[in-house]
ROBAFI-636078 format. One record per residue (C-alpha): residue in one letter; x, y, z. Coordinates in Angstrom, 2 decimals. Layout:
BEGIN
+-----+---------+---------+---------+
: res :       u :       v :       w :
+-----+---------+---------+---------+
:   A :       X :       Y :       Z :
...
+-----+---------+---------+---------+
This chain:
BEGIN
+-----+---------+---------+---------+
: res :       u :       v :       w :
+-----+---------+---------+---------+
:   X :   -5.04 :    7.69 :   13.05 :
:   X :   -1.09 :    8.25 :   13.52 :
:   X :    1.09 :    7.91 :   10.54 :
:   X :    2.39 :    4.70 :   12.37 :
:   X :   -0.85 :    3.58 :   12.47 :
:   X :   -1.42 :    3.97 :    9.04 :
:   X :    1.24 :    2.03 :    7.62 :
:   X :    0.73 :   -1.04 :    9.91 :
:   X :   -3.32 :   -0.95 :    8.48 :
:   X :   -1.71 :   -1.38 :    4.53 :
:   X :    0.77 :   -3.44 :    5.71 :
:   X :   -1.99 :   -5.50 :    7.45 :
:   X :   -3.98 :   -5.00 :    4.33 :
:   X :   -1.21 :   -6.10 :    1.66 :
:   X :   -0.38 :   -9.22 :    3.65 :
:   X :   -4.00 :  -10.30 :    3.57 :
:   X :   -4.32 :   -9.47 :   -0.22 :
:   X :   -0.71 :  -11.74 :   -0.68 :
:   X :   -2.57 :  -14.42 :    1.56 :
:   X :   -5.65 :  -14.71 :   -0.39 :
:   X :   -4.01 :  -14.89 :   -3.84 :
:   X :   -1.69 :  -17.79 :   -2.70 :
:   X :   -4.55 :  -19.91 :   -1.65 :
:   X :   -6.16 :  -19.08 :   -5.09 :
:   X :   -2.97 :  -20.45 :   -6.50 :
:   X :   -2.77 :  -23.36 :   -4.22 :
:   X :   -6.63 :  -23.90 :   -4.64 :
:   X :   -6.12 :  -23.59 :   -8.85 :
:   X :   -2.87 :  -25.98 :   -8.47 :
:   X :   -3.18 :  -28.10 :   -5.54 :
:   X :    0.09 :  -30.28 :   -6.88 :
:   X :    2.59 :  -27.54 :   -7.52 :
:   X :    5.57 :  -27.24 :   -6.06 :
:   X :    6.43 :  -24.24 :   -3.14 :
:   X :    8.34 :  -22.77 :   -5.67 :
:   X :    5.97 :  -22.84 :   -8.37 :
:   X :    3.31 :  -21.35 :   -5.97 :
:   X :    6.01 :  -18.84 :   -5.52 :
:   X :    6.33 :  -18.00 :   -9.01 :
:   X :    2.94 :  -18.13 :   -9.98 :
:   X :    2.20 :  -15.73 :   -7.09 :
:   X :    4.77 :  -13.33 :   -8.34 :
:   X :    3.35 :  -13.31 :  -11.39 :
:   X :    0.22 :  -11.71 :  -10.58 :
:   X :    2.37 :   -8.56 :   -9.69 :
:   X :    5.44 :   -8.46 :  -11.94 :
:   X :    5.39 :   -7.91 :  -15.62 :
:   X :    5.53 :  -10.64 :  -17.98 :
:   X :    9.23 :  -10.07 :  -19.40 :
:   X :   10.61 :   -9.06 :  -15.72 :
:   X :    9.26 :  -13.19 :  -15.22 :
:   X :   11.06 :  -14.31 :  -17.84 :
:   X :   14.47 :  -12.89 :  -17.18 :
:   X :   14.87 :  -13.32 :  -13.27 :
:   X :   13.20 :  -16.64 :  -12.94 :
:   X :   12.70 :  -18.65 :  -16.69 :
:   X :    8.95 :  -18.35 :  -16.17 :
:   X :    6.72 :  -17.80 :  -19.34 :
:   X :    3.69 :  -16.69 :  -17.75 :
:   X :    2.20 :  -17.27 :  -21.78 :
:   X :    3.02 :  -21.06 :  -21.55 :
:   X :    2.62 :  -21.84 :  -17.57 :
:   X :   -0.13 :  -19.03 :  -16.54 :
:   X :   -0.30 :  -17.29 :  -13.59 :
+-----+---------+---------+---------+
């Protein structure tokens, strides 16, 4: 496998791993918002304080 070809499989591979944790997070809270989907799928990637200062969201009081 080429290089190229390489780095299309992970890409491939993250998007599906992105795609399956935003239907947990839709299936977990089918009446949130886009952007809380958003947030709570960035969540499960950046750190707790990083959260807090970009975007106002406590993953302590609202989850992930």
């Amino acid at each position: 496998m080429s290089p190229a070809q390489k780095i299309a499989r992970v890409t491939e591979l993250t998007r599906t791993v992105q795609q399956l944790a935003l239907a947990d997070v839709r299936r977990r809270h089918p009446t949130a918002s886009a952007r809380e989907q958003s947030l709570r799928l960035a969540s499960r990637w950046l750190e707790p304080e990083l959260m807090r200062k970009a975007f106002g969201w406590n993953v302590d009081e609202a989850g992930f």
